[in-house]
Structure formats: C-alpha cells, structure tokens
KOLNUKOL-646928 format. One line per 8 residues: number of its first residue (from 1); their letters; for each residue x, y, z of C-alpha. Coordinates in Angstrom, 2 decimals. Layout:
BEGIN
NUM> A> X/Y/Z  ...
//
This chain:
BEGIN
1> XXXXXXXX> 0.00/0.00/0.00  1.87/3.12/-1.14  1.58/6.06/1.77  0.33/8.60/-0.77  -0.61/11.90/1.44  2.13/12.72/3.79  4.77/12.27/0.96  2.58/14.61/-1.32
9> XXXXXXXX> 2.41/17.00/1.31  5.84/17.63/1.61  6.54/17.02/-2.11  4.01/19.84/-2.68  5.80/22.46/-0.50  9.19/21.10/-1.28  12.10/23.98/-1.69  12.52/22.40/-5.29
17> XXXXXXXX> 10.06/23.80/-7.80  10.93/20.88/-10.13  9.38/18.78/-7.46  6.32/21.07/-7.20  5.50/20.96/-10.46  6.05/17.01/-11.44  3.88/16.60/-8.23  1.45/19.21/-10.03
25> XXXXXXXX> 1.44/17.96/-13.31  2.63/14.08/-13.36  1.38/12.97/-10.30  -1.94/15.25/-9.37  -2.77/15.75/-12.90  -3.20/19.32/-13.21  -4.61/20.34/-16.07  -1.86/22.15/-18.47
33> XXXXXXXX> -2.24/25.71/-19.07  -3.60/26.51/-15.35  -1.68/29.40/-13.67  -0.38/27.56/-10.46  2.21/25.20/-13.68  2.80/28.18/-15.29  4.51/30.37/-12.21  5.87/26.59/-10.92
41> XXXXXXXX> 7.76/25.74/-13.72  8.42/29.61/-14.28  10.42/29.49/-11.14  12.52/26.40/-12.15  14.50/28.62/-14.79  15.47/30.95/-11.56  15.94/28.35/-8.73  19.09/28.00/-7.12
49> XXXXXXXX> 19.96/24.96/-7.87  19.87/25.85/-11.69  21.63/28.64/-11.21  24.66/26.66/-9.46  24.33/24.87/-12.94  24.95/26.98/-15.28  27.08/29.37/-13.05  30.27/28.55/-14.57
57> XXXXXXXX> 28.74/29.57/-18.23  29.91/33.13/-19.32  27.62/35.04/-21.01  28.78/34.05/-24.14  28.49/30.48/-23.47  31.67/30.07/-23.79  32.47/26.28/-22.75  34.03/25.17/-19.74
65> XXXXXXXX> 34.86/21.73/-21.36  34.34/19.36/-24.00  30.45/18.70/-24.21  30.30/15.02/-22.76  32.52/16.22/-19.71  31.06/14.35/-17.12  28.47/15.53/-15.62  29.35/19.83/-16.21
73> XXXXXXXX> 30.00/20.31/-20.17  26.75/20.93/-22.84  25.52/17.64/-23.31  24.45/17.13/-19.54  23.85/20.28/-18.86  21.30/20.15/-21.56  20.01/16.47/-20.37  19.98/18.07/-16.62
81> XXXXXXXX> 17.80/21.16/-17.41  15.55/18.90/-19.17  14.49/16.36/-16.70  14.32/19.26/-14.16  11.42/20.85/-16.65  13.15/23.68/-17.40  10.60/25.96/-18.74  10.63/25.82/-23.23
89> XXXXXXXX> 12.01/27.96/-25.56  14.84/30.32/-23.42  16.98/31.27/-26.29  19.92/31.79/-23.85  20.32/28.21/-24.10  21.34/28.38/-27.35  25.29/28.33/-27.30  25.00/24.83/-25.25
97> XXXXXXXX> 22.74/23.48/-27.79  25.31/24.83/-30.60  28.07/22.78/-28.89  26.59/19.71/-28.64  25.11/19.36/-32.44  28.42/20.44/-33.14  30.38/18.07/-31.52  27.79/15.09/-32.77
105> XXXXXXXX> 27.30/16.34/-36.10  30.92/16.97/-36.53  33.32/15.25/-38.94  35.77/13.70/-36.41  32.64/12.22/-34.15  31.21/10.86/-37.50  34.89/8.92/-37.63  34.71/7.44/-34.53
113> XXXXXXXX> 31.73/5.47/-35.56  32.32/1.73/-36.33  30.26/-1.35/-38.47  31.55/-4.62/-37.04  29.84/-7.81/-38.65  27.39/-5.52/-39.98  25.93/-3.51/-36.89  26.72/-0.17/-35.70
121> XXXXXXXX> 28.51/0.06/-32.62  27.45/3.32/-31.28  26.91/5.16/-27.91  23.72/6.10/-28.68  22.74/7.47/-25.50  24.34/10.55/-26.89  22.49/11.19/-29.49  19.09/10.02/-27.61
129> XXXXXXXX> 19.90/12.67/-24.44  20.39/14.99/-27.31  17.44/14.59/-29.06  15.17/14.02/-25.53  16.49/17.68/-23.98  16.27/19.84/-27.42  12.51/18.82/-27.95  11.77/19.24/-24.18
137> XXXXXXXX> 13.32/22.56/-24.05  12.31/23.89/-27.39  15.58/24.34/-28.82  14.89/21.46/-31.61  15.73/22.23/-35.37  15.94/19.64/-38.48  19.56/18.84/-36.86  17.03/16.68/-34.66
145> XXXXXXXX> 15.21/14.85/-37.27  18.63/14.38/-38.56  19.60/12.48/-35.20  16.52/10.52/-34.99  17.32/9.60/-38.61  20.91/8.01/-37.42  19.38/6.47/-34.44  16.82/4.48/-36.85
153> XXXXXXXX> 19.56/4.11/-38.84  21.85/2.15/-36.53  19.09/0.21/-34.76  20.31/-3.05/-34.31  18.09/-6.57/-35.39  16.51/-7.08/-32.50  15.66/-3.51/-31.85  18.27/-1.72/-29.30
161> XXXXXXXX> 21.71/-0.12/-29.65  25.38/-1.11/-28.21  28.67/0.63/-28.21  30.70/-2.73/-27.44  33.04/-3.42/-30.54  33.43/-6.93/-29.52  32.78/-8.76/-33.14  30.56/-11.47/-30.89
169> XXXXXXXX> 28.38/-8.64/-28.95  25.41/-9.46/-31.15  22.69/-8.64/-28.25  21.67/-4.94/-27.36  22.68/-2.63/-24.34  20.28/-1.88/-21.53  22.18/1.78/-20.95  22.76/2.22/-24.55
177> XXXXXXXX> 19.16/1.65/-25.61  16.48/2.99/-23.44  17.48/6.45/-24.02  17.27/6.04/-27.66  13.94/4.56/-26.95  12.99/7.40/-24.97  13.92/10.28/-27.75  12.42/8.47/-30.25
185> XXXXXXXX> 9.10/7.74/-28.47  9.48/11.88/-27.83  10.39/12.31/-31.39  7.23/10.50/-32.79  4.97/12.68/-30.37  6.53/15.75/-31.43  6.70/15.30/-35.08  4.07/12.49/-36.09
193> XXXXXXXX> 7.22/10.61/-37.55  5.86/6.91/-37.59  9.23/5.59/-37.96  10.45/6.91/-34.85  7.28/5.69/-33.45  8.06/1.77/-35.14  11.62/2.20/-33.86  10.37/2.93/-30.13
201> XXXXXXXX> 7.77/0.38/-30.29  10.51/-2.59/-31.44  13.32/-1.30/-28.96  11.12/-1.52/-26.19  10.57/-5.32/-26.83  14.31/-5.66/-25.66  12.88/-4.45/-21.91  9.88/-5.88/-21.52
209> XXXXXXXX> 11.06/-9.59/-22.62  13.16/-9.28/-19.38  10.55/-7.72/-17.48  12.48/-4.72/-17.19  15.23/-6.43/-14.93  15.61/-10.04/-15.51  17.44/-12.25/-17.65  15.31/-14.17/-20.21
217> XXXXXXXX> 17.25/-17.74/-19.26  16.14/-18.03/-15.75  14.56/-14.46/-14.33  17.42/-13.68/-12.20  18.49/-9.68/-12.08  20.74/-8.52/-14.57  22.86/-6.34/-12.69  22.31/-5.56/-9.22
225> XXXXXXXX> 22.41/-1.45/-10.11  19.35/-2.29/-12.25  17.62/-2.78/-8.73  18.96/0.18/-7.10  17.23/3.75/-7.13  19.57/6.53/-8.31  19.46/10.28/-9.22  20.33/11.33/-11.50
233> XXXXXXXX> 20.79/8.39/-13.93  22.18/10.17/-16.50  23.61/7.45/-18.91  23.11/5.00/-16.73  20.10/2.41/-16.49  18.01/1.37/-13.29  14.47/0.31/-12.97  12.94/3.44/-12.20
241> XXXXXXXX> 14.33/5.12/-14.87  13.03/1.52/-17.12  9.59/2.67/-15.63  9.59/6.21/-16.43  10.83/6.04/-19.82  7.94/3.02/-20.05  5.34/5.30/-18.88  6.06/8.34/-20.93
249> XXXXXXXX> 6.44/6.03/-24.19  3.09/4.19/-23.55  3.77/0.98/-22.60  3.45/0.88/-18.82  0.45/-0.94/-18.49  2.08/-4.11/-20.73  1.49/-6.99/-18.09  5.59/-7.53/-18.52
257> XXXXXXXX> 5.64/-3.92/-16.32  3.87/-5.84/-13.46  7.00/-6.96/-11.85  8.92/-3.65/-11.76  6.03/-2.01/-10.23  5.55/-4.18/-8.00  9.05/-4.19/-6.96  9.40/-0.36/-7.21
265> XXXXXXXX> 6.00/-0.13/-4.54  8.71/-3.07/-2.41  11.11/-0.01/-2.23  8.68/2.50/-0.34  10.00/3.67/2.86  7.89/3.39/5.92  6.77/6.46/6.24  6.12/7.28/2.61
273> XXXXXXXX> 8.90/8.22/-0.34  11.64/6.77/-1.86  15.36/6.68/-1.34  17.74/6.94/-3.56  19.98/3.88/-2.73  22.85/4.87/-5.05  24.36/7.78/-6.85  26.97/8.33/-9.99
281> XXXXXXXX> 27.96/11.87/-8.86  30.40/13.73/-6.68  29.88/17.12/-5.11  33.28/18.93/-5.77  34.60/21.80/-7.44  37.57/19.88/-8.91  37.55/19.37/-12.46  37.47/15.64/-12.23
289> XXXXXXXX> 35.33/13.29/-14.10  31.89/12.70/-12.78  31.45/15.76/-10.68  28.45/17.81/-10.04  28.71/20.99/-9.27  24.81/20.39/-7.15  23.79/18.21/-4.13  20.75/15.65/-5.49
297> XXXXXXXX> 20.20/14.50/-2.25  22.90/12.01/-1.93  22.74/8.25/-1.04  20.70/7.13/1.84  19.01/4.02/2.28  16.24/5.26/4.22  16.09/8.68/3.94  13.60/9.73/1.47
305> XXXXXXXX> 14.75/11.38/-1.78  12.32/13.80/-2.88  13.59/13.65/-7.07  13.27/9.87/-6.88  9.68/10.07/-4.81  8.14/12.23/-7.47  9.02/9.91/-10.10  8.52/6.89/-8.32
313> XXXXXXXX> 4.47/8.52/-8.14  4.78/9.33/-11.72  5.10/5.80/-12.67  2.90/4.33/-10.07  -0.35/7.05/-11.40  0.75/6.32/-14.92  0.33/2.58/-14.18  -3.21/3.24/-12.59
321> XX> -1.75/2.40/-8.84  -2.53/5.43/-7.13
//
C-alpha cells in the first residue's frame, strides 16, 4: 500500500520547484495551461539549484569543457535542465545546444563510428539525451530529425543499440538503448514521424522480454544497479528510470511492467517516499570526471529522496496504482 498523502504533502511544499510541479502535473494531474504550472515551472528557470548549474557559463556560453565532460559540459547540462522541466524555448540556451550538435554532427565524431559484422557500434545514449532535452526545451531544429534519422539508422536486429566493438556482442545494451527509446518515443509525439514511433515500439521489446530487470534464461536480475534507485541516472540504467521512460512512451500498463512495479512499490520507505539507494555523482569543485557541481540528495538508504519520490508517483499514477 503506497503512503500517498504525507509524501505529497511535503513534495508539494518542497524547496525544489521541479518537485512542485512534477507533483502538479505528473502525479496530481493538473490540467496544463492553469496558472499555479505556469509560475511553478516559471520558477525552475530561476531556482538555485539551476543557477549553481549553469554558473560557470559566461555570457557568451563560452564552454568550460568538451560537451560530454562528465556531468558539467553541454551535453548534460542540456540532459539536466531537461528532466528538471526547465521551462521551453529560453533562447539563452542556445550556445550549449550549438556545442553539442556540433560536436555530434561533426566530422571527427562521425569517424569514430564503427560497423563490425554488420551492426553499428554506437553510444547512442548521446544522441538520444540529445534529441530528448532539445525537444523538451524547445531548442529542436531539423539537426534533430537528422539524429533521430541516425538512431533508426543504426538500430540493431533485435531492436536496441550497443557501443561494445566486440565482433561477438550481437545482443543490445540496456544503458545504450532505453534512451534512444525514450527520444524516439518523444520524437514521434513531437513530429508524427511513424518511424520513430516503429523504432520505439521494437526497442522496447528488448525491456519488456526481461521484465524490465531479468534475464530471459532463468529471471534472475541482470545487474544488481538495475535494482537500485539513483538520481540522477544520467547514462546509466536502473528500474525506475526503465519505468519512467515506459510510462512516458506508452507501454506501462504491458502486463511484462507488473513486476517492476511491483518491486518499485517493495522499495517505499515506511513512512512514505523513496530513497535513492545509489548515486553516480560527486559534489566537488575539482575538475574531475563525474562531478556535479549540485547536491541531489545524496545516497541514503532510508532517507527519502524527494527527485526519486516524485518519479517513483509518476510511474505508479501512470500505471493506474494510485
């Protein structure tokens, strides 16, 4: 039985206007367009924690690092003010979103790309994160439909992606495909493109035939991270983030969902909420790999996280079990 009001309660007058408004929109089902979204997510674009995120951007945009620096240069930055619901359209966004199509769309990227025994072996989670945060944020141009293009392009035979240039790695990556799925499935919506809408609908086969989390073979967990709540995922794949991307690309209520929701409800604290059990960040101003220049709450096993609650709810009313 998930211990709906007290956690709404404080999600609803959390410090975090992100939070307010998911609660708002995802989980209470505001309708869009009423003034109480409007001045929530309006005050997302201002909070402090988005300023600490773009602090180190001059005026000019002028980049920091390259754009995949972990987790500070455009690409994540990008990805970051996206899942945060950073209000659409803010032009001042445009140098970061310059960068990155640069960097992808650029000649010596292009290079790096690599057909082994006749599949692509790509890290398409770059080009999906790229794809996802432009079309959420309103920056998207035909550059866009040109990376949804390449995505569809390099979708491997049984419907995912995988960077591993191993000549036997003939079976698709978890991390590498459901963000692919994810910008696709947004893609589609956006645009009406029904091949970005066949291309989401085949790659999510490869997660629910393994229920989200388990091996075909003999149902035991693929990885024990896949189990474990984090935020932010960022490349990375867990079974929250399997849920989300489910429920936002309409297949959430396949009866191949059942166990990850029911194992997601397993994970609610006592008292209501969710933890986040694990995190792929470090608070620290030195320029070292995997830094983040904000606190998400850290890693607490039963200390409820109020980014992972809000989605946690998001999934659960998307699935019908609130």
């Amino acid at each position: 039985m998930v211990t709906i009001n007290p956690v709404l309660e404080r999600l609803l007058h959390s410090d975090e206007p992100t939070v307010r408004f998911k609660t708002l929109a995802r989980v209470l089902r505001v309708p869009d367009g009423a003034p109480v979204l409007q001045e929530t997510q309006a005050a997302i674009q201002t909070s402090p924690r988005v300023c600490r995120l773009l602090a180190h951007w001059g005026h000019d945009g002028a980049p920091p690092a390259h754009p995949y620096a972990k987790w500070v240069g455009a690409h994540w930055l990008l990805s970051t003010l996206a899942e945060l619901e950073y209000p659409p359209g803010d032009d001042t966004l445009i140098p970061l979103r310059e960068q990155e199509l640069d960097w992808l769309l650029g000649v010596r990227h292009q290079r790096g790309i690599r057909v082994i025994n006749s599949r692509v072996r790509r890290c398409a989670s770059q080009e999906g994160n790229a794809i996802y945060a432009l079309l959420k944020l309103g920056l998207a141009d035909e550059r866009v439909d040109e990376l949804a293009a390449r995505l569809r392009h390099w979708q491997w035979p049984d419907g995912g992606w995988n960077c591993d240039k191993r000549p036997g790695a003939i079976h698709s990556s978890f991390m590498e495909s459901l963000i692919p799925l994810r910008a696709l499935a947004l893609h589609a919506q956006a645009t009406g493109n029904w091949h970005s809408q066949a291309a989401t609908e085949r790659a999510a086969q490869i997660f629910l035939d393994r229920r989200l989390y388990k091996r075909r073979r003999d149902g035991a967990v693929i990885d024990p991270d896949f189990v474990a709540l984090h935020y932010p995922c960022y490349w990375h794949y867990d079974v929250l983030f399997g849920l989300k991307v489910m429920a936002e690309a309409g297949f959430v209520h396949d009866p191949r969902c059942v166990d990850a929701l029911d194992l997601l409800e397993a994970k609610e604290l006592p008292d209501g909420g969710w933890p986040a059990e694990k995190k792929y960040y470090r608070v620290t101003d030195r320029p070292i790999s995997g830094r983040s220049p904000v606190d998400w709450g850290g890693a607490h096993q039963r200390a409820m996280n109020e980014f992972v609650s809000v989605d946690a709810l998001t999934v659960l009313r998307a699935a019908g079990r609130l």
